[in-house]
C-alpha positions in Angstrom: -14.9 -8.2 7.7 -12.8 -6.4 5.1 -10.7 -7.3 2.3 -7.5 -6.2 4.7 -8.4 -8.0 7.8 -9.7 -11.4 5.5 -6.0 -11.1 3.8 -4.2 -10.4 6.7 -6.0 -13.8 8.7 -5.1 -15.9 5.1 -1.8 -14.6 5.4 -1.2 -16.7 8.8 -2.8 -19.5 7.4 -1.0 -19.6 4.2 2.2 -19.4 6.4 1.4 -22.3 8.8 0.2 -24.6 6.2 3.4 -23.8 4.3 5.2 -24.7 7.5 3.1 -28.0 7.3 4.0 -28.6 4.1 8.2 -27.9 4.6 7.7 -30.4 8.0 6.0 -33.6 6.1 7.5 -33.3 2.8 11.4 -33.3 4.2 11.3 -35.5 7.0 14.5 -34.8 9.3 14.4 -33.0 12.2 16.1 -29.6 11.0 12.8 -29.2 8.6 10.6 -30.6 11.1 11.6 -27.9 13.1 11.5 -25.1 10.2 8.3 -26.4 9.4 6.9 -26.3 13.0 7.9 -23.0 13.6 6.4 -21.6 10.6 3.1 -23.2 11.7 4.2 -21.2 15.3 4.2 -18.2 13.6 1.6 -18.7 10.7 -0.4 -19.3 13.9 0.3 -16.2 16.1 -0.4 -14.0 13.1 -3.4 -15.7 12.1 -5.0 -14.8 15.5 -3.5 -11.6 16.1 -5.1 -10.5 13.0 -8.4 -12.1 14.2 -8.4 -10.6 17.8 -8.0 -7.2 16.0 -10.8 -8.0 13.9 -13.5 -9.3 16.5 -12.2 -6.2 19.2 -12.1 -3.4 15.9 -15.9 -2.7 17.1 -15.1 -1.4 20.4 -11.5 0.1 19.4 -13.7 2.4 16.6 -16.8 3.3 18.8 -14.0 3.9 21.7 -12.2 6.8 19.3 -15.7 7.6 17.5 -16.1 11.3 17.5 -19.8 12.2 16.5 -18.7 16.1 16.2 -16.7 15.9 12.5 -15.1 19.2 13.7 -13.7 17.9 16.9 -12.9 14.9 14.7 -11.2 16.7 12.3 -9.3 18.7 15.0 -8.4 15.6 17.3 -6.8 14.1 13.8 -4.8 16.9 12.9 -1.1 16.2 13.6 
């Protein structure tokens, strides 16, 4: 795992557990609700990030060129 794909799974869990925080610490509904839906979405990018990370195997060897000419070609824009 690299230091991107480790910071962008923290990222989702600093955001939920902020949303915890916001949903215990104020306790009315309004937060409550602020505070679940940052654990929502502290969630969803938390997982996004780690589907991307366990699938990044197949998605490299999938566009892996072995040629680096063809590589370098296929890349050019």
């Amino acid at each position: 795992m690299t230091k991107s794909e480790f910071l962008k799974q923290y990222k989702g869990m600093l955001v939920g557990a902020i949303g915890v925080f916001i949903g215990f610490t104020f306790r009315n509904p309004v937060m409550f609700g602020v505070g679940f839906f940052l654990v929502c979405v502290g969630y969803i990018l938390h997982m996004r990030a780690y589907i991307r990370y366990i699938y990044s195997d197949k998605i490299r060897a999938k566009n892996y060129e072995p040629d680096p000419i063809k590589r370098m070609l296929r890349n050019r824009k």
